[in-house]
C-alpha positions in Angstrom: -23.1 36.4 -31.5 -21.6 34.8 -34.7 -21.2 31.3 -35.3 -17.4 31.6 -35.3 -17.4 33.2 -31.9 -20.3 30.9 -30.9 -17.9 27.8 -32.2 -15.0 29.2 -29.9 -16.9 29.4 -26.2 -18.3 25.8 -27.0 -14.6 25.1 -28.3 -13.7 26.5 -24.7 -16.2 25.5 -22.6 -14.9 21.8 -23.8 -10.7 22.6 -23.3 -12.1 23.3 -19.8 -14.1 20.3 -19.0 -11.1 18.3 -20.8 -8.7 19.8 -18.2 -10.4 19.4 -15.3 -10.9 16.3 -16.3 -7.3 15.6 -16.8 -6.6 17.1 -13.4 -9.6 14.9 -11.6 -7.7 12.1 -13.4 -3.8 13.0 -12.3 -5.2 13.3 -8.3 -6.8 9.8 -8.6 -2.8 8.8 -10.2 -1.3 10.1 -7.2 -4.0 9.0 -4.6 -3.4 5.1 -6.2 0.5 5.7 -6.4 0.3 6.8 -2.5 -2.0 3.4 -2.3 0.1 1.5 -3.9 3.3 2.7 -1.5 1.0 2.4 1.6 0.5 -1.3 0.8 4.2 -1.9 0.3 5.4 -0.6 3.6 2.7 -2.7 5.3 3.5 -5.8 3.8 7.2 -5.0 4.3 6.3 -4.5 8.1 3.9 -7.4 7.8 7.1 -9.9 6.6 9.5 -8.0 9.4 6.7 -9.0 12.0 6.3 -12.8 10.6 10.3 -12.7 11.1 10.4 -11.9 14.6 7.1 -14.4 15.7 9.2 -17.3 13.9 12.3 -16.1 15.6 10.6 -16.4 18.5 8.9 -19.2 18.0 12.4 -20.8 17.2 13.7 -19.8 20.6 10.4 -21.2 22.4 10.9 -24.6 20.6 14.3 -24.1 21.6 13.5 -23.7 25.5 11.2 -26.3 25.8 13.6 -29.1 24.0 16.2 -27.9 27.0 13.4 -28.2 29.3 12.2 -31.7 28.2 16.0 -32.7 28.2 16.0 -31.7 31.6 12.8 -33.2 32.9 14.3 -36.3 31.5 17.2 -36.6 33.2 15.8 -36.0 36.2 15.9 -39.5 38.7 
């Protein structure tokens, strides 16, 4: 083999590590990116379900002022 054609397959051989490489590198991009857009819809539904507890929470306080209002008035 020459040195040119020698030069060429380790020329290759290292286009083809680079590539894979860059491919390994693109599927970690998209496996962060689907990460990233996991995270977001849980802490969405995480502030959705602190919402409704506090809602609720708000209507307990609610029903036991009424309740105490009621005790009291009692003779």
């Amino acid at each position: 083999m020459s040195k040119e054609t020698s030069l060429i397959k380790k020329y290759e051989l290292q286009i083809s590590k680079l590539e894979n490489a860059l491919k390994e590198a693109e599927n970690v991009i998209r496996i962060r990116e689907k990460c990233i857009r996991t995270s977001e819809e849980l802490l969405e539904q995480k502030e959705e379900y602190i919402s409704m507890l506090t809602l609720q929470l708000e209507e307990i306080i609610e029903l036991s002022r009424t309740m105490a209002q009621v005790l009291d008035s009692r003779p």
